[in-house]
VOBA-1610 file (N, C-alpha, C; in pm, whole numbers, padded with zeros to 5 digits, always signed):
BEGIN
Unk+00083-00120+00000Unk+00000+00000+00000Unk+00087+00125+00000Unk+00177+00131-00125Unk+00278+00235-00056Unk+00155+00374-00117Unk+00241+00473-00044Unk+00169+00579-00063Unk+00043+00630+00072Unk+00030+00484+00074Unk-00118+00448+00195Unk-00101+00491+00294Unk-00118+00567+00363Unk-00077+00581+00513Unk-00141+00497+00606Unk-00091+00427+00711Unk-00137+00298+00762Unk-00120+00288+00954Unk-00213+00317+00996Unk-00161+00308+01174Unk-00156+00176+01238Unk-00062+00172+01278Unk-00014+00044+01317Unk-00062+00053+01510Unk-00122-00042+01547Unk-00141-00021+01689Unk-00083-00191+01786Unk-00002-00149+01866Unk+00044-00254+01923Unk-00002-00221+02113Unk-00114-00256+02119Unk-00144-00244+02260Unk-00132-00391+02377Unk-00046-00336+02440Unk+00035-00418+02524Unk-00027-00443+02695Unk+00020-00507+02764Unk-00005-00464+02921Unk+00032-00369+02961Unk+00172-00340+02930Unk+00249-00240+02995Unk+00244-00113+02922Unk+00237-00118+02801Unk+00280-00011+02671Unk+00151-00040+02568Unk+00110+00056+02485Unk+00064+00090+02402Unk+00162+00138+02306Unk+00220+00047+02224Unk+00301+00127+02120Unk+00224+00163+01946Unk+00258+00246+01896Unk+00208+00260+01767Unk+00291+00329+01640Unk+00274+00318+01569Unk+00383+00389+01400Unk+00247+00410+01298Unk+00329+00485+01233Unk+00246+00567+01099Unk+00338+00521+00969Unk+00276+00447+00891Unk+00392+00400+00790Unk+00340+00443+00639Unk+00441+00495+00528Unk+00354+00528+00466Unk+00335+00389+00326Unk+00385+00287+00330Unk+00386+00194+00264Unk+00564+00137+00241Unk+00626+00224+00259Unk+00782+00233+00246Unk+00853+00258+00389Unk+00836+00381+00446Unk+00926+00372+00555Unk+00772+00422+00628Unk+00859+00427+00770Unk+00788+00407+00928Unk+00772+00648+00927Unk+00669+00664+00928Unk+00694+00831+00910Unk+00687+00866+01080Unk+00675+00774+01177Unk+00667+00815+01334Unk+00644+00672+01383Unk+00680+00695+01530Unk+00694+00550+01618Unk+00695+00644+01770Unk+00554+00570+01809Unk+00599+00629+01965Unk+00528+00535+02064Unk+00523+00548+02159Unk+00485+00464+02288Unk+00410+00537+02347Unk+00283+00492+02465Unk+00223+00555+02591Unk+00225+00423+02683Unk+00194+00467+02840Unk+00190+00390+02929Unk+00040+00297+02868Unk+00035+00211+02909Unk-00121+00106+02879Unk-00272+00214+02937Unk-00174+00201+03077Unk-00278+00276+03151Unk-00346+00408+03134Unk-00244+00510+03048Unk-00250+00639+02983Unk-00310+00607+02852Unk-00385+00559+02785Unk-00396+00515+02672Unk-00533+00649+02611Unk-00532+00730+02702Unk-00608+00865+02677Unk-00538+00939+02626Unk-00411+00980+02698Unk-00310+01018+02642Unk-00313+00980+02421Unk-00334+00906+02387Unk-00279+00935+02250Unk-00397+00991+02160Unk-00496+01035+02240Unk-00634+01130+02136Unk-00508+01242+02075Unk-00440+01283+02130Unk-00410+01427+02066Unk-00296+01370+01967Unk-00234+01270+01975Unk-00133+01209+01876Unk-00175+01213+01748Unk-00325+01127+01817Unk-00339+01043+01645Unk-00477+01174+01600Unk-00468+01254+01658Unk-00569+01396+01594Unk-00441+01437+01488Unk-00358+01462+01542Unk-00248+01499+01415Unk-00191+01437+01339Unk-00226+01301+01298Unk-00206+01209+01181Unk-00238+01260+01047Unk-00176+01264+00943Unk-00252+01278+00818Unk-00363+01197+00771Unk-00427+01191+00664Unk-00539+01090+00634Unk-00490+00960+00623Unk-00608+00842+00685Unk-00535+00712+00663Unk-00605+00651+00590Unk-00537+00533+00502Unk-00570+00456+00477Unk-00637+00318+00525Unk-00569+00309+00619Unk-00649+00174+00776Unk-00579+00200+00888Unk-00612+00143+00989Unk-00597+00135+01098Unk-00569-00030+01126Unk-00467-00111+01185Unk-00440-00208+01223Unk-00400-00269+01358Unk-00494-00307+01456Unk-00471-00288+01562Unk-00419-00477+01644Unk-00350-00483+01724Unk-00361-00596+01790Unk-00385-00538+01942Unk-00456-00634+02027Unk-00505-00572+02173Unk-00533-00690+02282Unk-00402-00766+02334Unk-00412-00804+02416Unk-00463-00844+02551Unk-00483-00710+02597Unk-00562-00667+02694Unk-00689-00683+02753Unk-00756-00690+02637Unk-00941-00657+02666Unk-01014-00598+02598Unk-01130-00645+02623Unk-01282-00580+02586Unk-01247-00401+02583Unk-01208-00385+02703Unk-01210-00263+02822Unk-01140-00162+02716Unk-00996-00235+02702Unk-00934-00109+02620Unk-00945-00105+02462Unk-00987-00251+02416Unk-01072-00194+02267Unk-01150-00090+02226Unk-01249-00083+02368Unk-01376+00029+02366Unk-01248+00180+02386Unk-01236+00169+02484Unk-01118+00287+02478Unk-01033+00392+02366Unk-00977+00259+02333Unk-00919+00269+02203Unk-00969+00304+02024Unk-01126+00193+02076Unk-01223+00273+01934Unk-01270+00453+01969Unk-01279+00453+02060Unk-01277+00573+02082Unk-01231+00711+02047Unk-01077+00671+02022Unk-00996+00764+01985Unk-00958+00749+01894Unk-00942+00654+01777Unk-00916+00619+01678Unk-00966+00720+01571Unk-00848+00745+01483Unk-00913+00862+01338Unk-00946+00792+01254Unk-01014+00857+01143Unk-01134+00786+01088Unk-01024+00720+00947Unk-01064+00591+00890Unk-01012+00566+00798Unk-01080+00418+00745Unk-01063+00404+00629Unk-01158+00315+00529Unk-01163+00242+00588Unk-01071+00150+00681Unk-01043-00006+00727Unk-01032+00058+00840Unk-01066-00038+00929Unk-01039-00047+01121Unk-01024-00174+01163Unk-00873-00259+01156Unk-00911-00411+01172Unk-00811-00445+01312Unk-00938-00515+01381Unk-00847-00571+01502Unk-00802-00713+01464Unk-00644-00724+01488Unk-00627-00865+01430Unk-00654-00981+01524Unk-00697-01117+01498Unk-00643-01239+01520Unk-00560-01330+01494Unk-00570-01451+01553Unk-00411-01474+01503Unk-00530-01570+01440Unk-00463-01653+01308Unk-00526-01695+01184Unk-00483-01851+01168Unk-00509-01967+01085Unk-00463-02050+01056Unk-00333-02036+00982Unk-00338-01952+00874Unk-00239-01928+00825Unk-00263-01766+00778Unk-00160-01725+00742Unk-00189-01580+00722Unk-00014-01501+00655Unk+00007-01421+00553Unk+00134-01335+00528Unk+00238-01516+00482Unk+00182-01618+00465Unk+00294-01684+00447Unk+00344-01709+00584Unk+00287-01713+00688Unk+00355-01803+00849Unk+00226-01893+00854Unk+00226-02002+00893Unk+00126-02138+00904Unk+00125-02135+01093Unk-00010-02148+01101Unk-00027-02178+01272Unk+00023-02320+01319Unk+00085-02360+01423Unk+00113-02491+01477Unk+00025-02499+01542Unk-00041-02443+01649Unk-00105-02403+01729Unk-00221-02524+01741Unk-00290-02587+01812Unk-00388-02691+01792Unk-00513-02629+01762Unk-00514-02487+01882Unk-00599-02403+01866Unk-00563-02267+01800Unk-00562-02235+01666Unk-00456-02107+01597Unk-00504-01951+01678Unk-00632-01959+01735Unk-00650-01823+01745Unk-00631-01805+01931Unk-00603-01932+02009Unk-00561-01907+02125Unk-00376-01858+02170Unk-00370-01875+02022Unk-00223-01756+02016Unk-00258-01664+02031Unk-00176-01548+02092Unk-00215-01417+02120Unk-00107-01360+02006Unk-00255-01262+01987Unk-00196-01186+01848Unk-00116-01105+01853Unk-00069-01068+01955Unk+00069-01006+01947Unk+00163-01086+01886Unk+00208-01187+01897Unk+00303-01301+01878Unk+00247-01362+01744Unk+00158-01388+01677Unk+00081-01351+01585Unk+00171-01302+01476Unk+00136-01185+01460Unk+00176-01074+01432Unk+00366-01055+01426Unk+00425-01108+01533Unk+00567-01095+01575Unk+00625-01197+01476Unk+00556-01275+01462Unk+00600-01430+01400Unk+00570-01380+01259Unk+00504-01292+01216Unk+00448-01240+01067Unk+00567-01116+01018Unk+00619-01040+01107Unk+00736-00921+01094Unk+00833-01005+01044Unk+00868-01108+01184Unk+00982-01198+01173Unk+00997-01253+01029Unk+00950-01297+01001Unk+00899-01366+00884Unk+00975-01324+00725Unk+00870-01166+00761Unk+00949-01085+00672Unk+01067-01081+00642Unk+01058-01032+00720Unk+01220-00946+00764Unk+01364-01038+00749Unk+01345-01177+00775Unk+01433-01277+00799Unk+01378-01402+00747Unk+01336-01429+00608Unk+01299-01565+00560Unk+01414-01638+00630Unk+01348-01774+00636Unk+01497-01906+00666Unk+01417-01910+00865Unk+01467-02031+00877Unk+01449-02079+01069Unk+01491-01950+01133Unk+01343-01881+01209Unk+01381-01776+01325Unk+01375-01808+01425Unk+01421-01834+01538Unk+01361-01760+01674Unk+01291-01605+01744Unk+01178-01630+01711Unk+01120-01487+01781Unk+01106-01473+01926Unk+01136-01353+01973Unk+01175-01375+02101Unk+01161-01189+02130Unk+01017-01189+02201Unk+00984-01028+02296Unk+00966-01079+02402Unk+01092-00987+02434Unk+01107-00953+02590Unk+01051-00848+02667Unk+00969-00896+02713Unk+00867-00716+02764Unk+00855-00831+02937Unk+00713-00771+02942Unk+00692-00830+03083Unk+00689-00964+03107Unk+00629-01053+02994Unk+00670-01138+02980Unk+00801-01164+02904Unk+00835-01314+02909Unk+00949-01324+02750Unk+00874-01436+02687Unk+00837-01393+02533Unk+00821-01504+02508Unk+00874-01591+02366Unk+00920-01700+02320Unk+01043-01756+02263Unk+00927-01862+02186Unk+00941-01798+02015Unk+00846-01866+01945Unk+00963-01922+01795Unk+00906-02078+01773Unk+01033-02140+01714Unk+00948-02128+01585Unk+00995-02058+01453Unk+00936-02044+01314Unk+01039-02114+01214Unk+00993-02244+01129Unk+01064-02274+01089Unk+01112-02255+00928Unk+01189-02263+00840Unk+01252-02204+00755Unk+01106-02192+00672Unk+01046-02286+00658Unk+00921-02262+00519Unk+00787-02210+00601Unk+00811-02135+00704Unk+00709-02035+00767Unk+00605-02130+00838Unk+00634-02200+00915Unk+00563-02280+00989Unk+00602-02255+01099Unk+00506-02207+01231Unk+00498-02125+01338Unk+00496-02313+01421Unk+00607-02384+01465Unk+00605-02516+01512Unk+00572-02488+01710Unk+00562-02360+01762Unk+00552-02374+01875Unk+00639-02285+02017Unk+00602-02262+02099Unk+00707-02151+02140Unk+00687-02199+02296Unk+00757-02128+02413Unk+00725-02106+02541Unk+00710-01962+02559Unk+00639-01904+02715Unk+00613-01836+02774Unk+00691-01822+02904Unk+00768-01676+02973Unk+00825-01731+03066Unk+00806-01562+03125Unk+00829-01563+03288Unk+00849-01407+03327Unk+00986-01359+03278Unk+00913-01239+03263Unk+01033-01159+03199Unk+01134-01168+03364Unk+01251-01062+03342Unk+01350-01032+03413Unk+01313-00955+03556Unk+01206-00878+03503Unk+01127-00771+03661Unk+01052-00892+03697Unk+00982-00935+03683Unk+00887-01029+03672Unk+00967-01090+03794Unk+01063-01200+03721Unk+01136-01298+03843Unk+01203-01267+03958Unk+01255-01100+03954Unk+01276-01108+04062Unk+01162-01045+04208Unk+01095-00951+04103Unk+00975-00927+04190Unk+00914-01056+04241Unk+00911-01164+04187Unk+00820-01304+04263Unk+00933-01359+04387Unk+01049-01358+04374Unk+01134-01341+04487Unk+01133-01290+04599Unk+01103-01145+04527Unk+01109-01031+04704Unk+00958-01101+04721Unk+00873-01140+04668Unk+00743-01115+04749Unk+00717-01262+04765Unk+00801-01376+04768Unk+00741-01511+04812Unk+00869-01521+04910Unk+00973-01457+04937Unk+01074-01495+05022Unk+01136-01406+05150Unk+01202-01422+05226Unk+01203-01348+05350Unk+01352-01287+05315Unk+01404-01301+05266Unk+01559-01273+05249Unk+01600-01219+05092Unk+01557-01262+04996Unk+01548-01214+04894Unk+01482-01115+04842Unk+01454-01002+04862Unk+01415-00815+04917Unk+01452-00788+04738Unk+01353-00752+04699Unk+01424-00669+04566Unk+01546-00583+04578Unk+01639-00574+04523Unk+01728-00443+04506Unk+01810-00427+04400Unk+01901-00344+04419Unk+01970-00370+04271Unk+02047-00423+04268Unk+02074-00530+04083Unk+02178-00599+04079Unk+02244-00604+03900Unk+02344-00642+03951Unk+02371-00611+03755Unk+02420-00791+03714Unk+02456-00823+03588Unk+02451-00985+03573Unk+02655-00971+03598Unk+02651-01100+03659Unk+02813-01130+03644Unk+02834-01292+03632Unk+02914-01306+03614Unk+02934-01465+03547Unk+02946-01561+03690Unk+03051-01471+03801Unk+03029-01552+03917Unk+02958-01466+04063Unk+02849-01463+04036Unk+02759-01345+04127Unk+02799-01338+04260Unk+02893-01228+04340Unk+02925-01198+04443Unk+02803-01124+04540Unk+02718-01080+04517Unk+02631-01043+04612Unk+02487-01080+04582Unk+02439-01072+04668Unk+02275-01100+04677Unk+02207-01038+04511Unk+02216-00946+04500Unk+02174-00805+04374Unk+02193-00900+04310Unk+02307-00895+04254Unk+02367-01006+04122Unk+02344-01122+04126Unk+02306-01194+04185Unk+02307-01335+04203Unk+02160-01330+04148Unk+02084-01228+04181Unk+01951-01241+04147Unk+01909-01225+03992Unk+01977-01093+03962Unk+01998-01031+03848Unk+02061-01164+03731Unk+02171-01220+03786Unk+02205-01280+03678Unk+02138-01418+03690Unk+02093-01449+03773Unk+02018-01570+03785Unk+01882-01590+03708Unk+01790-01422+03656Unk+01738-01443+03564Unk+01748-01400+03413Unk+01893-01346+03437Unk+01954-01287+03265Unk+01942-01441+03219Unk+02030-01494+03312Unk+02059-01694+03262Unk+01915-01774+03226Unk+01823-01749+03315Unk+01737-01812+03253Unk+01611-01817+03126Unk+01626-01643+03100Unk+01565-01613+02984Unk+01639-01655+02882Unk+01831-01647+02864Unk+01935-01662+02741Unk+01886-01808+02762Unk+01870-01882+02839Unk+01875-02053+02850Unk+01763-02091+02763Unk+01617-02000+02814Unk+01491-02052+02717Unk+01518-02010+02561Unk+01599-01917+02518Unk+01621-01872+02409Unk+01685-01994+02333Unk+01791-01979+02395Unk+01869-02058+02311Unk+01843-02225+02298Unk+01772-02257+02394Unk+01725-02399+02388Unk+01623-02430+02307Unk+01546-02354+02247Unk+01457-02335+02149Unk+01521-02312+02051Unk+01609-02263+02017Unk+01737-02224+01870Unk+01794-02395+01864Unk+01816-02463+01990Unk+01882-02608+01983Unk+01719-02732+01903Unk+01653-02725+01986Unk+01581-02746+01967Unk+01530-02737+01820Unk+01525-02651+01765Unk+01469-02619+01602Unk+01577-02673+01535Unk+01738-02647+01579Unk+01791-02731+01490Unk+01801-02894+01467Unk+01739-02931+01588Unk+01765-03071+01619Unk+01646-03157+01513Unk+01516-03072+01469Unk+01415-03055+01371Unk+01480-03099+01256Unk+01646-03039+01181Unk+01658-03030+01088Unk+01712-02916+01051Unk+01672-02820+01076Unk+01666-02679+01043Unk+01850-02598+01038Unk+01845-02567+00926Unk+01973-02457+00970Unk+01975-02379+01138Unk+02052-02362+01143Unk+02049-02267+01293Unk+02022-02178+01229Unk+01937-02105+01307Unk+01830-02008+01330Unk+01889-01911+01364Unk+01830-01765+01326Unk+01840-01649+01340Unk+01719-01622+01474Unk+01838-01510+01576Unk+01725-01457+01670Unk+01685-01403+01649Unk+01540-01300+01601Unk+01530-01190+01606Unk+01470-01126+01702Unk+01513-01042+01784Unk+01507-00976+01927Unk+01407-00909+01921Unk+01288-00827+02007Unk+01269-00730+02018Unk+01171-00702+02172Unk+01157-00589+02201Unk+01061-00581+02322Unk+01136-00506+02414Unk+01095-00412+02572Unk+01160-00318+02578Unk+01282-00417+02667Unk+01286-00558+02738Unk+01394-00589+02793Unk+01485-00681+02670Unk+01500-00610+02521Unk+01595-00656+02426Unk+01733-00634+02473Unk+01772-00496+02497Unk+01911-00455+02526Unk+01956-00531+02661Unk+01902-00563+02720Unk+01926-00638+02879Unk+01987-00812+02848Unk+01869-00819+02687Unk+01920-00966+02706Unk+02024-01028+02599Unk+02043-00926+02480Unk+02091-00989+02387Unk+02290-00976+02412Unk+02328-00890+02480Unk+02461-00918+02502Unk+02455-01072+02539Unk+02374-01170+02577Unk+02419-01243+02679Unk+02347-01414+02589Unk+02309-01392+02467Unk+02311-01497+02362Unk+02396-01532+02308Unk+02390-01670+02275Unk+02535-01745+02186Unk+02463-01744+02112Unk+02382-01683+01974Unk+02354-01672+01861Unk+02347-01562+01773Unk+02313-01554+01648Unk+02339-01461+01569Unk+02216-01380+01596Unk+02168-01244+01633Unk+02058-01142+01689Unk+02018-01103+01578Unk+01955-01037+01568Unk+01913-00900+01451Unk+01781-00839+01618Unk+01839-00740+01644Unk+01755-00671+01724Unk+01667-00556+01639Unk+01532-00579+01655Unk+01414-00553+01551Unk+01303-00468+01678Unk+01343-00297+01661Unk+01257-00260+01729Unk+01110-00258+01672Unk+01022-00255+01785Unk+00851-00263+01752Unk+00830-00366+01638Unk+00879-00517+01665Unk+00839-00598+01564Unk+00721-00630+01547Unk+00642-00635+01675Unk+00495-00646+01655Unk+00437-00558+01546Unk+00449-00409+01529Unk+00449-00292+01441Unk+00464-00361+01288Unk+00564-00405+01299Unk+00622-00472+01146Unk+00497-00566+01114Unk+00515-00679+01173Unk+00419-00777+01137Unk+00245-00724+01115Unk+00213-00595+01217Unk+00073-00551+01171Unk+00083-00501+01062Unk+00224-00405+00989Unk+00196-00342+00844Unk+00190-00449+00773Unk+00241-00586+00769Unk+00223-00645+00681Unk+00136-00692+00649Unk+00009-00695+00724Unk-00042-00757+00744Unk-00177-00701+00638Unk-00131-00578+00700Unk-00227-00456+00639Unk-00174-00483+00497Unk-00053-00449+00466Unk-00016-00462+00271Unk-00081-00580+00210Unk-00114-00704+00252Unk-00152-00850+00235Unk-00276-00816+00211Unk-00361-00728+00291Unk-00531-00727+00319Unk-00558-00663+00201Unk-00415-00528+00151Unk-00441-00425+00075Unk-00584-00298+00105Unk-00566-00309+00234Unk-00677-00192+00276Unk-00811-00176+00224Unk-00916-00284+00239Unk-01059-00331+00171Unk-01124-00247+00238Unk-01233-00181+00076Unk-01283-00096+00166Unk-01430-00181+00242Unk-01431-00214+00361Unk-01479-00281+00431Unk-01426-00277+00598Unk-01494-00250+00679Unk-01442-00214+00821Unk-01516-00338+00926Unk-01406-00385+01017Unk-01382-00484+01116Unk-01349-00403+01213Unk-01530-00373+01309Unk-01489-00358+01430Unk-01527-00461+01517
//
C-alpha cells in the first residue's frame, strides 16, 4: 500500500506502542503507558489521512472500547487475530486463534524481515520464545516471566530475597547479582534452547530476532546470531495490512 498511510497499533499490558507507515518507511513510532492510553487522542488527531488502521489488543474488551474511541477515521479499522495461516507463516497451534496476536503478528514481521528458521523472542513483561521454521511454519514456542517479573516473585514469596539492585556477572558476588544474573541466565537458557531445539528438527540454525523493551538487557548475553528488531509487533501488523491491501470494508 505504498503511498497508503497505515496506523499500526500494538497495545500491550504495559505499553501501548504505535507507528504511521507510509507503505515504504515508518513516518513516526511512539509509545504511551497502557494505563494512559487517553493520552494518545491528541497524537493520532495529528495524523494525516489514513488509509487503515491495524490494531492488535491483548488486553481486553475494556481497552478496545477505549481505544475505538480515539481512533481517526479511515476506510479499514481491523483488530487482528491470530489466523490459521496468514502473510505466508502457518499456525502450529492446535488451537490457531488461542495464540495471542501479538506473537501472531511478531511471528508475521519476523517472517518478513528474515525468511529461513527464526527464533522470535519479545522480551517485555513477559518473555516469550516462538520457534518459526525455515518454510514459515509457526512449530511452537514457550512463555516465561520476563527479568522484573522474576525477581519481583522473589522479594514477594521470600524473607531474604528483598528486591534491590543488581547487575549480571558470570560468578555473582552479592545477593543483587546473584539475582539479576540468575534471571539474565534463565531467559538466554529458554532462548537458546529453542534455537537447539529447532535445529535438532533439521533446520539450519536459526536467526534470533530480538525485540521488546527488555531486548538490550538480554541480547549481550546470547550465543547466537541477533538481529535486534525494534517494535516488531508494528512490522508484522503493516504487513499484514499490505496483504489485506486496505478493503474498503471495516472490522470492528
Amino acid at each position: 500500500m505504498k503511498n497508503k498511510i497505515v496506523l499500526a497499533i500494538d497495545a500491550g499490558n504495559t505499553r501501548i506502542k504505535w507507528g504511521a507507515h507510509d507503505g515504504a518507511h515508518w513516518l513516526k513510532q511512539a509509545w504511551v503507558e497502557t494505563a494512559r492510553a487517553a493520552d494518545l487522542a491528541p497524537a493520532f488527531a495529528g495524523l494525516p489521512p489514513l488509509q487503515a488502521v491495524v490494531v492488535s489488543n491483548v488486553v481486553g474488551a475494556a481497552l478496545q472500547r477505549q481505544l475505538a474511541a480515539i481512533l481517526p477515521a479511515a476506510p479499514t479499522l481491523r483488530w487482528i487475530n491470530s489466523e490459521r495461516a496468514q502473510c505466508g507463516v502457518k499456525n502450529g497451534y492446535d488451537d490457531p486463534a488461542q495464540l495471542g496476536c501479538d506473537r501472531w503478528a511478531a511471528l508475521i514481521g519476523a517472517h518478513r524481515l528474515h525468511p529461513g528458521p527464526v527464533v522470535v523472542v519479545n522480551a517485555g513483561t513477559a518473555l516469550t520464545v516462538d520457534a518459526l521454521a525455515g518454510d514459515g511454519v509457526f512449530v511452537g514456542g514457550v512463555i516465561v516471566p520476563g527479568a522484573e517479573l522474576m525477581r519481583k516473585a522473589l522479594s514477594d514469596n521470600t524473607a531474604a530475597l528483598k528486591l534491590q539492585p543488581g547487575k549480571f556477572s558470570y560468578f555473582p558476588n552479592t545477593t543483587g547479582d546473584a539475582i539479576m544474573s540468575g534471571a539474565i541466565n534463565a531467559l538466554a537458557g529458554a532462548v537458546e534452547r529453542m534455537a537447539r531445539f529447532l535445529e535438532e528438527t533439521g533446520q539450519p540454525q536459526p536467526v534470533c530476532v530480538l525485540s521488546g523493551g527488555g531486548a538490550a538487557l538480554l541480547e549481550p548475553h546470547l550465543n547466537l546470531e541477533v538481529k535486534v528488531v525494534d517494535n516488531l509487533v508494528l512490522e508484522g501488523l503493516i504487513t499484514i495490512a499490505d496483504e489485506a491491501g486496505a478493503p474498503n470494508a471495516q472490522d470492528r
